[in-house]
Rosetta silent file (secondary structure, phi, psi, omega in degrees, C-alpha in Angstrom):
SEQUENCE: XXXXXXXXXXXXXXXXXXXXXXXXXXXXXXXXXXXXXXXXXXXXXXXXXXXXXXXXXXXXXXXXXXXXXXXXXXXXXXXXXXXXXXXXXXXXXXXXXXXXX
SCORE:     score description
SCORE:     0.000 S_00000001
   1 L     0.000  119.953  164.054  -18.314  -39.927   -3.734 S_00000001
   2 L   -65.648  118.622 -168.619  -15.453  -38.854   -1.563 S_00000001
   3 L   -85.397  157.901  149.226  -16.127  -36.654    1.518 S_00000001
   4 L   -69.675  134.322 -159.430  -13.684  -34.005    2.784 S_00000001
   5 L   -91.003  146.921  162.594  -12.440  -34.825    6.253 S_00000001
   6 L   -51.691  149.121  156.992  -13.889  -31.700    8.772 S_00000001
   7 L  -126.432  159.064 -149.790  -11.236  -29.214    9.441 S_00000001
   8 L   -93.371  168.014  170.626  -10.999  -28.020   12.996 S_00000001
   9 H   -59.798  -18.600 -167.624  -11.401  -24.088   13.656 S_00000001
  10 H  -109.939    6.071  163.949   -7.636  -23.780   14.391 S_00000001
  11 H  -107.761  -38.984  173.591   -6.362  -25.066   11.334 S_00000001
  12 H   -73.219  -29.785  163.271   -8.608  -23.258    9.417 S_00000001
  13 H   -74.187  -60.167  160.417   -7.830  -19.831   10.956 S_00000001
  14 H    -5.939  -83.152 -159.465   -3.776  -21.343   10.697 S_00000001
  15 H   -61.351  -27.067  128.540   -4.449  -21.601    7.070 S_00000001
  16 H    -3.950  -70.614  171.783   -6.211  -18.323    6.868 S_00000001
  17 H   -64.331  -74.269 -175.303   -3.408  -16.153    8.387 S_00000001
  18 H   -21.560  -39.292 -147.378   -1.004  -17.926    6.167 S_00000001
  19 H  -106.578  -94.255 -169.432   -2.944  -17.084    2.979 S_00000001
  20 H   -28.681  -43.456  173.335   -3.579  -13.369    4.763 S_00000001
  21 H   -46.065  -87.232  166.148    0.874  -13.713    5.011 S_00000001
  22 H     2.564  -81.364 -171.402    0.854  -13.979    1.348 S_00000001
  23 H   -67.643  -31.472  171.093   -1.568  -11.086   -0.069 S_00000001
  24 H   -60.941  -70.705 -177.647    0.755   -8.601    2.525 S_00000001
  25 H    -6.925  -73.655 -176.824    3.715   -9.717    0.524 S_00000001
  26 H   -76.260  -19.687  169.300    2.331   -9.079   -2.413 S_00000001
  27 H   -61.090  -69.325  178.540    0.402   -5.947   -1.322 S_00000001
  28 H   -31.730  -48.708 -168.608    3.771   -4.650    0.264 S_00000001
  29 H   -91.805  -19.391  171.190    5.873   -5.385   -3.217 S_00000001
  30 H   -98.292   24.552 -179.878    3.196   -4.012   -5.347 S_00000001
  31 H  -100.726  -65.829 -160.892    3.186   -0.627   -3.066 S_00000001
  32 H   -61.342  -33.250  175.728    6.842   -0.777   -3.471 S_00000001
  33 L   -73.272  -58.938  178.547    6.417   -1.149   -7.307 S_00000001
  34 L   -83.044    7.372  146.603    3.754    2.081   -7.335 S_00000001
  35 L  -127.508   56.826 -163.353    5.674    4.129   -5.332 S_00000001
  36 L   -83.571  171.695 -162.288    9.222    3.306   -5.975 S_00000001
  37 H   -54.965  -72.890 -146.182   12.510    5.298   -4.842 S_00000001
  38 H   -63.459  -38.059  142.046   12.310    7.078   -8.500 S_00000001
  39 H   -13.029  -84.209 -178.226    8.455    7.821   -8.305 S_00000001
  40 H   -32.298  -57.168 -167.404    9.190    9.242   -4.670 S_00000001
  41 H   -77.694  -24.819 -151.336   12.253   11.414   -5.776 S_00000001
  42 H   -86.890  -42.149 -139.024   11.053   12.656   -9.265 S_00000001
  43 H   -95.542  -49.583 -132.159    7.281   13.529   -7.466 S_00000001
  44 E  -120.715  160.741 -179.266    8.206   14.134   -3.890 S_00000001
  45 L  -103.298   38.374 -147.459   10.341   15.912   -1.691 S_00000001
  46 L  -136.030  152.198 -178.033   10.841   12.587    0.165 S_00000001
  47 L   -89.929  -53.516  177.390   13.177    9.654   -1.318 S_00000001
  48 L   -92.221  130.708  161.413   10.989    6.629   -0.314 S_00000001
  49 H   -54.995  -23.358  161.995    7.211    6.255    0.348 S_00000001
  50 H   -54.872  -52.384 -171.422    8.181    4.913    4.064 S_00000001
  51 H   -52.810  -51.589  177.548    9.861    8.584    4.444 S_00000001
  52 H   -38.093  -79.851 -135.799    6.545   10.059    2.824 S_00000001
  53 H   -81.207  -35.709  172.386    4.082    8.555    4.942 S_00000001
  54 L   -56.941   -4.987  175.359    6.641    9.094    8.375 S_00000001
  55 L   -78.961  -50.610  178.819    6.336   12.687    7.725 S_00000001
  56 L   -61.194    0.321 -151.741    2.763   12.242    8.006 S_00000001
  57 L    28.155   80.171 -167.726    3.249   10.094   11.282 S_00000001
  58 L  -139.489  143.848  150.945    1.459    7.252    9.226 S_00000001
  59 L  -142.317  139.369 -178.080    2.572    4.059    8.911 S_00000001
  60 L  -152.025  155.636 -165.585    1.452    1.659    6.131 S_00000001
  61 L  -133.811    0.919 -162.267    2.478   -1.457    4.381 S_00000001
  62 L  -163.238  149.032  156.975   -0.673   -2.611    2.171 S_00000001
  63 H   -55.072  -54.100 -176.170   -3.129   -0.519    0.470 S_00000001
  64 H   -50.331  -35.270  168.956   -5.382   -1.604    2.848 S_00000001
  65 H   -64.650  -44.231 -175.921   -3.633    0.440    5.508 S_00000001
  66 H   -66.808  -47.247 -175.775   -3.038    3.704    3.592 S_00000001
  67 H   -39.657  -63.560 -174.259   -7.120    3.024    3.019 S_00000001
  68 H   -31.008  -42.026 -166.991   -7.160    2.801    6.652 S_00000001
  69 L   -74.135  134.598  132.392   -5.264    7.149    6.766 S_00000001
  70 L   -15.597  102.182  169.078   -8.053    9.930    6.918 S_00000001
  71 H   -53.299  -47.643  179.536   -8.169   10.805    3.147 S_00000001
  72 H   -47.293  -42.914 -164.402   -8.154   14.672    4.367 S_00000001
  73 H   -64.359  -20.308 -147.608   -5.247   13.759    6.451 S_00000001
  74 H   -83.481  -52.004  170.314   -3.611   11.841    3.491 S_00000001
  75 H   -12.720  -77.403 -178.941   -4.652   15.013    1.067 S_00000001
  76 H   -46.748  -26.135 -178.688   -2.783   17.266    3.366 S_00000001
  77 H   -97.072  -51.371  178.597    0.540   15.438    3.383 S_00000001
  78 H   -46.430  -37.957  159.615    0.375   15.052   -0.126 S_00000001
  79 H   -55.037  -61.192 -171.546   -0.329   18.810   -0.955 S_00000001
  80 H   -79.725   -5.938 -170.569    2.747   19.557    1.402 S_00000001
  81 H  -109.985  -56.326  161.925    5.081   17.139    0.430 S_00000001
  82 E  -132.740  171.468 -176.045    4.616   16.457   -3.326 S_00000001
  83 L   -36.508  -13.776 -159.747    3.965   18.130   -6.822 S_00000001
  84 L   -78.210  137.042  164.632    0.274   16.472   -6.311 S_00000001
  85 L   -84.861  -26.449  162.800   -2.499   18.511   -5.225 S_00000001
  86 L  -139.840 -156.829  178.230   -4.183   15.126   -3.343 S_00000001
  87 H   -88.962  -23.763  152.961   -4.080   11.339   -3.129 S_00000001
  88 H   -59.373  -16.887 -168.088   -5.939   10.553   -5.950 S_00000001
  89 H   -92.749  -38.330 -172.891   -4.103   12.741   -7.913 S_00000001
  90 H   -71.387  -83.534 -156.186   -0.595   11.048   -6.577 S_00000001
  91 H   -51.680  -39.017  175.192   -2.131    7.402   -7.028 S_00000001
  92 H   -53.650  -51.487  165.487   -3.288    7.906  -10.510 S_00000001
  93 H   -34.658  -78.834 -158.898   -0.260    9.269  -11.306 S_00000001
  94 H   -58.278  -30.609 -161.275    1.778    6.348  -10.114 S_00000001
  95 H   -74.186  -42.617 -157.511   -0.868    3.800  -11.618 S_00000001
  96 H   -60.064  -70.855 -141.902   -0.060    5.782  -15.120 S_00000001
  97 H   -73.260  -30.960 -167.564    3.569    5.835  -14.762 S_00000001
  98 H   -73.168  -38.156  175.571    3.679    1.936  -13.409 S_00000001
  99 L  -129.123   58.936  150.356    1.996    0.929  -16.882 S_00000001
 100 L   -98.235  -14.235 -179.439    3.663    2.448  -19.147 S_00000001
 101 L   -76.953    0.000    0.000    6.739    0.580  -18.231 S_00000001
């Protein structure tokens, strides 16, 4: 039976981050996918979801970050900003429209 060699704490947090590198990517490009310029313009008064969320003085790049905004707060910018009445109503939306394509 073959062991695994130990791995030191500092390769394993290395390898960690790396991996953690990754899942932003892909968080960032599927946020980019679910809110896209044509999403943004048809729903919004805003062309892009960066412009959306800078109205809000928010900034986010991964779902986990918009998780991260005050849902009330999130609500409120949505209600003023697009056709939605909140953010559930706006994500759902977006989810719908991403798979029908």
């Amino acid at each position: 039976m073959r062991r695994n060699k130990p791995i030191s704490f500092d390769d394993l947090l290395k390898e960690l981050q790396e991996k953690k590198g990754v899942n932003d990517e892909t968080e960032q490009a599927e946020l980019g996918r679910l809110f896209n310029d044509s999403f943004m313009a048809k729903h919004s008064s805003c062309k892009t979801m960066q412009e959306f969320l800078e109205k809000g003085n928010f900034q986010a790049w991964t779902r986990e970050d918009l998780d991260l905004i005050p849902k009330e707060l999130l609500n409120r910018l949505v209600a003023r900003e697009t056709q939605f009445e909140d953010w559930q109503a706006m994500l759902d939306t977006a989810n719908a429209e991403l798979n029908r394509v």
